[in-house]
C-alpha positions as CSV (number, residue, x, y, z in Angstrom):
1,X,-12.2,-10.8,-23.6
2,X,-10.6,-7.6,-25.6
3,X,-7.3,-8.4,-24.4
4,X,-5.8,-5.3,-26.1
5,X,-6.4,-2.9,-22.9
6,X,-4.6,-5.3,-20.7
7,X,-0.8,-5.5,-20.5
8,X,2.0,-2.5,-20.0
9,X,1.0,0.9,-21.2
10,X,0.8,4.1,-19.6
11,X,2.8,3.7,-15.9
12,X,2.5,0.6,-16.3
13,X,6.5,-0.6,-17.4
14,X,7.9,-4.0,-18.6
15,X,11.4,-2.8,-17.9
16,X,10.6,-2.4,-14.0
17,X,7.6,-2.2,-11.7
18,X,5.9,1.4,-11.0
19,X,5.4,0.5,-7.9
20,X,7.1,-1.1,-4.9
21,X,5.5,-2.1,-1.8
22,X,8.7,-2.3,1.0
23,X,6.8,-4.7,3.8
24,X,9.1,-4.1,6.6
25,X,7.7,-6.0,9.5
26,X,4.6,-8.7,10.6
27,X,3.9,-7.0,14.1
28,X,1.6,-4.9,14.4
29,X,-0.5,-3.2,17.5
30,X,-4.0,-3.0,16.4
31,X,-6.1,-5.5,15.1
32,X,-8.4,-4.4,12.2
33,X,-11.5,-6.0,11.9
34,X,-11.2,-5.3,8.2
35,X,-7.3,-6.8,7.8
36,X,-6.0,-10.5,8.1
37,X,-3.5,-9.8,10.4
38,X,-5.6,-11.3,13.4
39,X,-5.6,-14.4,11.9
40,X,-2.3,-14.2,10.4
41,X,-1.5,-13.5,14.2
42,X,-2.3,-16.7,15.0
43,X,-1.5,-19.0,12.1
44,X,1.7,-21.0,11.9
45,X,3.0,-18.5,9.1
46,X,3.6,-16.2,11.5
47,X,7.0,-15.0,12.5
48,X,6.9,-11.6,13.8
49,X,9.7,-11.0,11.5
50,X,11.6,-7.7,11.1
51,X,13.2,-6.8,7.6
52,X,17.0,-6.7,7.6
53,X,18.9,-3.4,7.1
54,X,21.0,-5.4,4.6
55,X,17.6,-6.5,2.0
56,X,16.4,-2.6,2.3
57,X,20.0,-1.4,1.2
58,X,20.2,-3.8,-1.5
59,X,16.4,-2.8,-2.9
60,X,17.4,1.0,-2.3
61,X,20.4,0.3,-4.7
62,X,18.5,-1.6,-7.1
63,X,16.0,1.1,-7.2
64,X,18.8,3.7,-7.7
65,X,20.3,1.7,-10.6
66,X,17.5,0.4,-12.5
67,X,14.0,1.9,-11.2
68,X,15.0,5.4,-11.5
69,X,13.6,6.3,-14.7
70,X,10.4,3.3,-14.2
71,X,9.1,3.3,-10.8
72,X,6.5,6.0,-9.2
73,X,7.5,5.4,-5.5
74,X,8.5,3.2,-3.4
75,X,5.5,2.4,-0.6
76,X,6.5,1.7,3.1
77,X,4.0,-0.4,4.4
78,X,3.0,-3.8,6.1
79,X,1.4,-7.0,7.1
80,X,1.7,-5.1,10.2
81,X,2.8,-1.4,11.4
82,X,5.9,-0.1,9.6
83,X,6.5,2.4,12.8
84,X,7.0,-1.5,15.0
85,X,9.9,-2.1,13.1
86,X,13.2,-0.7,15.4
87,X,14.8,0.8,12.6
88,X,11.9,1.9,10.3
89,X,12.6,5.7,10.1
90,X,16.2,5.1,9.6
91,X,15.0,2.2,6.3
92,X,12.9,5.5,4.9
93,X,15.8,7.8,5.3
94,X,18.0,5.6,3.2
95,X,15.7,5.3,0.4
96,X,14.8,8.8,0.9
97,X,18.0,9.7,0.1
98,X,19.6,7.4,-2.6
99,X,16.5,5.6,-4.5
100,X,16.0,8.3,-6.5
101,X,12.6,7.7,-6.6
102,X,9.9,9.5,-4.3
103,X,9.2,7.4,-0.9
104,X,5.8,7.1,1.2
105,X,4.7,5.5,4.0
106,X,1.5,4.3,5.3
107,X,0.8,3.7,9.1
108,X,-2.2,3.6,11.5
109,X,-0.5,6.6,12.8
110,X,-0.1,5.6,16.5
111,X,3.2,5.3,17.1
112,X,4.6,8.8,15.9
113,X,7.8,9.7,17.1
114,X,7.3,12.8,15.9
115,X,11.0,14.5,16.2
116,X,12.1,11.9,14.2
117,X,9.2,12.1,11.6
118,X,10.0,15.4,11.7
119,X,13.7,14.5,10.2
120,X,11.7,12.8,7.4
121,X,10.0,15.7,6.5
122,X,12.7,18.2,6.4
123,X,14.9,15.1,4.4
124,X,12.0,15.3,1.6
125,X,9.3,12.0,2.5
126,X,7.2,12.2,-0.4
127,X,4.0,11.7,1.2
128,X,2.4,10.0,4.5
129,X,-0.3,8.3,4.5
130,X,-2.4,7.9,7.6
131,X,-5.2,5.1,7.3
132,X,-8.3,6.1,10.4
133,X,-11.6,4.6,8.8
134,X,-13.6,6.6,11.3
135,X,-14.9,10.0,12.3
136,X,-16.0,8.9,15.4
137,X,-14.3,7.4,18.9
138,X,-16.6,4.8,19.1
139,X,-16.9,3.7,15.2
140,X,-13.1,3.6,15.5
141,X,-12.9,0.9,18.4
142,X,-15.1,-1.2,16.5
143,X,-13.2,-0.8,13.1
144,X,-9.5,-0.2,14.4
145,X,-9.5,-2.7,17.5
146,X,-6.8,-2.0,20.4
147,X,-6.7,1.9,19.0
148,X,-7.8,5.3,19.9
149,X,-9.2,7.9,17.7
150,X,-7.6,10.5,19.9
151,X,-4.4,9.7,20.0
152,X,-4.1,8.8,16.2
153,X,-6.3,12.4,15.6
154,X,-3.5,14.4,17.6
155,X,-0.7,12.9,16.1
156,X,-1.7,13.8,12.7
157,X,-2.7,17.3,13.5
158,X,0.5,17.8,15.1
159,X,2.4,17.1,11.4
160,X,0.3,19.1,9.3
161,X,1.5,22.1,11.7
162,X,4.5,20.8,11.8
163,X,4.4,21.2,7.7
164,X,2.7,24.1,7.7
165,X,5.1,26.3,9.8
166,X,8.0,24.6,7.6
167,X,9.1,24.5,4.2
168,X,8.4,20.9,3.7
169,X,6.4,19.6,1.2
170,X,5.1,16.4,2.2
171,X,1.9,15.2,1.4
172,X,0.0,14.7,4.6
173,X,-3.2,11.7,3.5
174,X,-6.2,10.6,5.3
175,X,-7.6,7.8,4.9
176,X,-10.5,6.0,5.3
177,X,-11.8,2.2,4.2
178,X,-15.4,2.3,3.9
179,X,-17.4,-0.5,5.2
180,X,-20.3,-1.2,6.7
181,X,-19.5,-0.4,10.1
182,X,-18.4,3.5,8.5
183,X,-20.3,4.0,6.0
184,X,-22.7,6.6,8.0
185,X,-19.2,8.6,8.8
186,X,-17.5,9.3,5.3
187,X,-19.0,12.3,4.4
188,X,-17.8,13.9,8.2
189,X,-14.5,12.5,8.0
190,X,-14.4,13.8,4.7
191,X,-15.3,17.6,5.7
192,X,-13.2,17.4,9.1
193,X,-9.9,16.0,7.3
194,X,-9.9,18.9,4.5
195,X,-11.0,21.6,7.0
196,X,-7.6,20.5,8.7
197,X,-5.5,21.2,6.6
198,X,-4.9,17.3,5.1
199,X,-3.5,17.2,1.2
200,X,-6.5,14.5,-0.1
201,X,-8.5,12.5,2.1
202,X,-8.4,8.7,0.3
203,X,-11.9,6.8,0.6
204,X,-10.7,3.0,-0.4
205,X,-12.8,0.5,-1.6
206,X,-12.8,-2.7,1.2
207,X,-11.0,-5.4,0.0
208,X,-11.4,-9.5,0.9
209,X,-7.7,-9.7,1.0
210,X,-7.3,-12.2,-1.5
211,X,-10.6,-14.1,-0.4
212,X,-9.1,-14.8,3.0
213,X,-12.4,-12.7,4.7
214,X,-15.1,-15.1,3.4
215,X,-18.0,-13.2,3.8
216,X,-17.0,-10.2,1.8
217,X,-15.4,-12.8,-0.5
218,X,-19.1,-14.5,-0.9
219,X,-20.4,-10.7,-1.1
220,X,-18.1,-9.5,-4.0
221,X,-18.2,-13.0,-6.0
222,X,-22.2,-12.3,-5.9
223,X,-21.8,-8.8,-6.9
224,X,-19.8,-9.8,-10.1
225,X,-21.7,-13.3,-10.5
226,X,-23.4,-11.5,-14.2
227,X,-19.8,-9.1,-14.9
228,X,-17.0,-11.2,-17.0
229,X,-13.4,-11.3,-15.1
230,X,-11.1,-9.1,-15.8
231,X,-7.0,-9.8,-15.0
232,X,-6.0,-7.9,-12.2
233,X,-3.7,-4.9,-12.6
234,X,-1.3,-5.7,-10.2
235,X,0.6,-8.3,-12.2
236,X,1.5,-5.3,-14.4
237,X,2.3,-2.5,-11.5
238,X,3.6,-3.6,-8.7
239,X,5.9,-6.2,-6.5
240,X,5.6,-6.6,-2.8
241,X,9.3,-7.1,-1.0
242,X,8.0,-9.0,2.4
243,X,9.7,-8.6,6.1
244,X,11.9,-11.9,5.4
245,X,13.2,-10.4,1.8
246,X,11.3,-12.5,-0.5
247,X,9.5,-10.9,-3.5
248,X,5.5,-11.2,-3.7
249,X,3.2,-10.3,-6.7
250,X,0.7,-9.5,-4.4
251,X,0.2,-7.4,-1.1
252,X,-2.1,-9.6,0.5
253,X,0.0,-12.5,0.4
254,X,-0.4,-13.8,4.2
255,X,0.0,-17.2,3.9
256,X,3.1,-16.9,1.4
257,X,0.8,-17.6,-1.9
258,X,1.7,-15.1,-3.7
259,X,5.9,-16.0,-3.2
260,X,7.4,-15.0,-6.7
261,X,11.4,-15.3,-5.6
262,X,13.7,-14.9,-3.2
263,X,15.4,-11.1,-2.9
264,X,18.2,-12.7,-1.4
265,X,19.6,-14.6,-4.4
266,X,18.1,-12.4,-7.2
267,X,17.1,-9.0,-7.9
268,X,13.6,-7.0,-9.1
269,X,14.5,-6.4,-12.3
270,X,14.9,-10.2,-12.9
271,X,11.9,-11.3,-11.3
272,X,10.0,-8.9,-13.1
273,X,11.1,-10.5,-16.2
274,X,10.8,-13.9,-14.9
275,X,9.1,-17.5,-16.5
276,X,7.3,-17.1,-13.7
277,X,6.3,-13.6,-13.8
278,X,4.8,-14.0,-17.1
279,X,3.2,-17.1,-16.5
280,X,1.2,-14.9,-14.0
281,X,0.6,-12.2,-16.9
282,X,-0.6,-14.6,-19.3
283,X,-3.2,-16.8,-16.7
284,X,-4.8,-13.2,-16.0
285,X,-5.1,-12.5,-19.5
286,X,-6.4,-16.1,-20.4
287,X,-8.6,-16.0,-17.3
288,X,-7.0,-19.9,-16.7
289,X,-5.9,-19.3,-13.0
290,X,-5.3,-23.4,-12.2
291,X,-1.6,-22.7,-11.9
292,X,-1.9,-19.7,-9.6
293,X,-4.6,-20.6,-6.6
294,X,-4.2,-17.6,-5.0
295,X,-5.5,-15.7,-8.3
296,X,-8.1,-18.2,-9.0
297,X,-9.5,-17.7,-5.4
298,X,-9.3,-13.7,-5.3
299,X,-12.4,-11.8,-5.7
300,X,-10.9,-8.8,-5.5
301,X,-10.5,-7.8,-9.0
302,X,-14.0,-6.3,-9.0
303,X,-12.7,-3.6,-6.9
304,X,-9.3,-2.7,-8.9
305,X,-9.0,-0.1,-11.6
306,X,-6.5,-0.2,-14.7
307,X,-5.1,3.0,-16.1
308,X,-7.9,3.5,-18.2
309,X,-10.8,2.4,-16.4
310,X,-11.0,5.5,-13.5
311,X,-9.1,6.9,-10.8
312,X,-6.6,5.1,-7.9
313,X,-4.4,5.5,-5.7
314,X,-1.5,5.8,-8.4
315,X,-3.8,8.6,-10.1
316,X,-2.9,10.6,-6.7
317,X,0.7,10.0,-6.5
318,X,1.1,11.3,-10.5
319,X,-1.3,14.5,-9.4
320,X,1.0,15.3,-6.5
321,X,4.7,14.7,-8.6
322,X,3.1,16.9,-11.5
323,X,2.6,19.8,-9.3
324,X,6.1,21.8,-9.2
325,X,4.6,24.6,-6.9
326,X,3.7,23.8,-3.6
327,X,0.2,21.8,-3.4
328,X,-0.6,22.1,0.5
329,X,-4.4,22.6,0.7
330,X,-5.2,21.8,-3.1
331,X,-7.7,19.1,-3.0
């Protein structure tokens, strides 16, 4: 393996991660046939835990004193629907206001309260993120169980002419996972989303979540049966802080195997630099994953780009803070 082209270059920072992904809550109201969370639902890791205002203060500090100059954004998502969690637009305010950094969120878009969204977009949200996966009613019930197209449709319409009557600039982003069920729908969704007025309409490549769906596990090991492994970027980018203010290296670490520390007793900056953190480096590098199961079981690296290998999702989020005039329409 030419290990020269993996390690920190480019956004990629030793001193601090480009990324972090703020997990605020487990709960969520739909259940995706493409996401874990059904069976996370169900398993005994389950808590239906809420973040404390206290852990989000503390990373919004940390952020502020230390990511400033290193980290792209800080992502609001979830195991779950950020929007569940009671105090989830006031959590985005704060690091809205003193990270520093520019702030995102990603939601399913069905629980808008949309005078207080609003608030975010006149306070300066960086970008929204709004994850559909269909074009049609009936494609969505089968993709985005316990969900309607409709409501999720008019919500988002309603903020880009919100935005577009206002002087915010918030990014307003579609998304859409294609998958087997979709697959006949991206090119409408596509057309319909930037005929609306939508900044860049994402379409993701499915993911196992760590192995956890088996048959698209089974699918993607076959696919890259022939294709030698590669480490996986995310050791290098990001860190996940989860609901009950631990630190994860990974996003789709449902069953708590991807646990790096404890936010409580410690801080980013020093788990970024950890034994521990490094150990994970080197065992992608050296493609020796005995110490990290998790890893050794994920067959998702097939599917994940470093800097230099094509475009992602961080390639959108540089576009966007490059741009100093106002981007609304620019595809």
């Amino acid at each position: 393996m030419n290990n020269k082209k993996y390690g920190f270059y480019g956004r990629l920072k030793k001193e601090f991660p480009s990324q972090i992904i703020v997990d605020i809550t487990e709960k969520c109201n739909l259940s995706c046939i493409h996401c874990q969370h059904s069976e996370f639902f169900k398993s005994t890791h389950y808590r239906g835990t809420d973040m404390e205002a206290g852990i989000n203060t503390k990373l919004v500090q940390e952020v502020r004193k230390e990511g400033e100059k290193f980290t792209e954004y800080l992502r609001y998502s979830s195991d779950g629907e950020p929007l569940l969690h009671p105090n989830a637009y006031q959590f985005i305010h704060e690091a809205i206001q003193d990270s520093g950094v520019p702030v995102t969120l990603t939601t399913n878009g069905t629980r808008i309260d949309h005078e207080k969204m609003q608030s975010l977009f006149e306070e300066g949200l960086f970008l929204i993120d709004i994850s559909v996966d269909a074009f049609s009613p009936d494609t969505y019930k089968k993709i985005r169980v316990g969900g309607h197209l409709e409501k999720a449709r008019e919500n988002i319409l309603r903020m880009i002419q919100y935005r577009n009557k206002t002087d915010s600039k918030t990014r307003i982003i579609v998304s859409f996972i294609e998958q087997r069920e979709n697959f006949h729908e991206t090119a409408p969704f596509q057309t319909y989303w930037e005929s609306q007025g939508a900044d860049f309409v994402v379409i993701r490549r499915l993911h196992s979540n760590a192995g956890a769906i088996q048959l698209l596990a089974k699918d993607l090991w076959k696919s890259s049966q022939n294709i030698q492994r590669k480490p996986c970027v995310y050791p290098w980018e990001r860190i996940c802080l989860k609901p009950d203010g631990t630190l994860h290296y990974c996003p789709a670490s449902w069953t708590k195997g991807a646990y790096i520390s404890d936010f409580h007793t410690t801080s980013i900056k020093d788990t970024w630099a950890s034994v521990q953190y490094n150990k994970l480096r080197d065992a992608h590098v050296a493609n020796n994953y005995s110490a990290f199961p998790m890893c050794d079981h994920c067959p998702d690296w097939i599917q994940i780009r470093w800097p230099d290998e094509g475009r992602s999702y961080a390639n959108m989020i540089e576009d966007f803070s490059d741009k100093k005039e106002d981007i609304r329409g620019s595809k």
